[in-house]
C-alpha positions as CSV (number, residue, x, y, z in Angstrom):
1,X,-77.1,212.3,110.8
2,X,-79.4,211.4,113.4
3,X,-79.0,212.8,116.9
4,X,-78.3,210.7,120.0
5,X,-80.9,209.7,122.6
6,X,-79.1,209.8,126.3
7,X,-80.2,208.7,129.5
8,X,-80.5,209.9,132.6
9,X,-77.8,207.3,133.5
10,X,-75.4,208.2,131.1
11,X,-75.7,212.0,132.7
12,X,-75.5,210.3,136.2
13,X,-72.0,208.5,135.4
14,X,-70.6,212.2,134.7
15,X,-71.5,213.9,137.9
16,X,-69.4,213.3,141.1
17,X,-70.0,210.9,143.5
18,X,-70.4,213.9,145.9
19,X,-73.3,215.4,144.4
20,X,-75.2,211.8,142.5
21,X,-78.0,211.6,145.7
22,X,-78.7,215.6,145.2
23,X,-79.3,214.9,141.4
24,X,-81.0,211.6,142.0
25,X,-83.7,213.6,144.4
26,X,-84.0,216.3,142.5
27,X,-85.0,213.9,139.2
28,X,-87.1,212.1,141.4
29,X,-89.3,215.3,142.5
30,X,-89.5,216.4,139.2
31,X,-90.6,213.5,137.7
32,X,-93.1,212.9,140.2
33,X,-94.7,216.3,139.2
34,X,-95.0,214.9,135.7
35,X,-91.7,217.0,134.5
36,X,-90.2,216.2,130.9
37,X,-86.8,215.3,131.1
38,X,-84.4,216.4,127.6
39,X,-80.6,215.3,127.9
40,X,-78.4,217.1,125.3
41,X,-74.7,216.7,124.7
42,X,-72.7,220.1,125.3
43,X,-69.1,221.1,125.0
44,X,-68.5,221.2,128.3
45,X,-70.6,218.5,128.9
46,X,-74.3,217.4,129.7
47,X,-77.4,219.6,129.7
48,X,-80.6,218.4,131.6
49,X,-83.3,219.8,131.6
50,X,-86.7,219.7,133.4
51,X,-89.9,221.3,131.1
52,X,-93.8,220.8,132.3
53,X,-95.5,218.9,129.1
54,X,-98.6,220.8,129.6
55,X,-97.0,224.6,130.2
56,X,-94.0,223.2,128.0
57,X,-92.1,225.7,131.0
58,X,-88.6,224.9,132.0
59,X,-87.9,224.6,136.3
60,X,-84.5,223.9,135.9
61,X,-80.9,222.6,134.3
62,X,-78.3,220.8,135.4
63,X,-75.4,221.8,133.5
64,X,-71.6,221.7,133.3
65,X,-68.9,224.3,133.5
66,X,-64.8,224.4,133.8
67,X,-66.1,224.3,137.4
68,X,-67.9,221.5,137.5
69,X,-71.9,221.2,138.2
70,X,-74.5,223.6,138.3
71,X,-78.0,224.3,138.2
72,X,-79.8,227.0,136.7
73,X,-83.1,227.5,138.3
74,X,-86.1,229.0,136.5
75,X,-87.4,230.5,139.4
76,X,-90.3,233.2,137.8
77,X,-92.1,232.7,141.6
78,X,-88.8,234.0,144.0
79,X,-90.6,237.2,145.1
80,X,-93.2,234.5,146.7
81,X,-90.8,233.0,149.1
82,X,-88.5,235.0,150.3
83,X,-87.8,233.0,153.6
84,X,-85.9,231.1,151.1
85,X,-84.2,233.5,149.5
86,X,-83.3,235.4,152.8
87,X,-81.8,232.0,154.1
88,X,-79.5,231.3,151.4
89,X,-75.7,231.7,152.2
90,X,-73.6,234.2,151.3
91,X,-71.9,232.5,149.0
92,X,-74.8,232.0,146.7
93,X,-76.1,235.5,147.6
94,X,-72.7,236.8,146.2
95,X,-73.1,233.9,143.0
96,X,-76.9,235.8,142.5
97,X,-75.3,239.3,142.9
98,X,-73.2,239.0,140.1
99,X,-75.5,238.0,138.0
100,X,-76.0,240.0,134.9
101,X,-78.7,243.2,135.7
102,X,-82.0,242.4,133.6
103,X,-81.9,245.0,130.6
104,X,-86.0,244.5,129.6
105,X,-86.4,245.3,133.5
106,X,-84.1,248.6,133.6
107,X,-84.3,249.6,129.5
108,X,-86.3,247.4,127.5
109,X,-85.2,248.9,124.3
110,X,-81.6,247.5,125.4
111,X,-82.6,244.0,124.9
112,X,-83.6,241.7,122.1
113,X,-87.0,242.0,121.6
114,X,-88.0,238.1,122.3
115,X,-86.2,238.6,125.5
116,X,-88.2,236.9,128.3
117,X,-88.3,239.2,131.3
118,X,-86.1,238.2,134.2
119,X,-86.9,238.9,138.2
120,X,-87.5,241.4,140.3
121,X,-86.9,240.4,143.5
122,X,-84.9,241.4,147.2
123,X,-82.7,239.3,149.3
124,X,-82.0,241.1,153.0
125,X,-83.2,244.4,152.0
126,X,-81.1,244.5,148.9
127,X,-82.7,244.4,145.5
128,X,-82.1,242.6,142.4
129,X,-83.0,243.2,139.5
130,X,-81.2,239.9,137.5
131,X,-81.7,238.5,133.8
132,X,-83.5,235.4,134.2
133,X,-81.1,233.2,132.4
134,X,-78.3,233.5,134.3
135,X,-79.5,234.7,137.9
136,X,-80.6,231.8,139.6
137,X,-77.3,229.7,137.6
138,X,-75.3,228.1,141.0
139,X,-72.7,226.1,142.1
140,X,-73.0,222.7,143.0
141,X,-71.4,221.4,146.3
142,X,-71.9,220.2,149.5
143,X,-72.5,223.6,151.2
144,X,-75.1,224.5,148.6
145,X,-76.8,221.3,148.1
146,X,-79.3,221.9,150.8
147,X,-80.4,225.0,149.9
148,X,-80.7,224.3,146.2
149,X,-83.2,221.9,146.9
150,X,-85.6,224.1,148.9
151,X,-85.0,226.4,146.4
152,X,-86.2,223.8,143.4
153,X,-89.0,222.5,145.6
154,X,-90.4,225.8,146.6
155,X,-90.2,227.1,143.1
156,X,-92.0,224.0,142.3
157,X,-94.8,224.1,145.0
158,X,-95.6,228.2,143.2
159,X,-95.8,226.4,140.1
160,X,-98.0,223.7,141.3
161,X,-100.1,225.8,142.8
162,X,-100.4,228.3,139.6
């Protein structure tokens, strides 16, 4: 059976009103930095994601959960800005928190072995040591919306500058 080819439309026209100029800017950036775009149908929903054809590297998902939207941000370069990180909102800070603890970081025989290592970062003093795949995975809403984005575009401006 062959698989369906979605659109970035057919993604748009499930996402909120609320939240449609966020995604809009965020595929826009992306795609202006030569980003691959993959749409794939989930059970819970659409998964977007945004890989570098040359580095074939993921930045980032847009994804859905019970709770709506969220993004899951790729963001190997945090220790290299952490303005941003030390701006962010409680909130997300809490969402980053709790956050499962990287196991290759703390025990590496505790993980699977093709286990990509996650970050190594602080936020305020505190440090985090946070598997990669779920760290940087936040909420979607009008209080987080602005600082999702200078997340995305400084992880973005580390990569470009790689």
């Amino acid at each position: 059976m062959e698989k369906l080819k979605y659109q970035f439309e057919d993604f748009l026209m499930t996402v909120s009103d609320d939240y449609k100029d966020f995604v809009i800017t965020v595929h826009e950036m992306l795609l202006r930095d030569n980003y691959k775009i993959k749409i794939e149908s989930k059970k819970n929903g659409f998964l977007v994601s945004y890989s570098h054809p040359k580095t074939k590297r993921v930045i980032m998902n847009f994804l859905f959960r019970k709770k709506g939207l969220l993004i899951r941000v790729y963001a190997e370069n945090c220790a290299k800005y952490p303005d941003v990180l030390n701006s962010l909102p409680e909130r997300i800070v809490d969402q980053i928190a709790g956050a499962t603890v990287c196991k290759k970081l703390v025990n590496p025989q505790d993980c699977w072995e093709k286990c990509v290592m996650g970050y190594d970062f602080y936020i305020g003093g505190n440090h985090y040591q946070k598997c990669r795949y779920d760290c940087f995975q936040l909420d979607v809403d009008s209080e987080s919306i602005p600082f999702l984005l200078e997340l995305i575009e400084s992880e973005n401006k580390e990569r470009r500058t790689a």
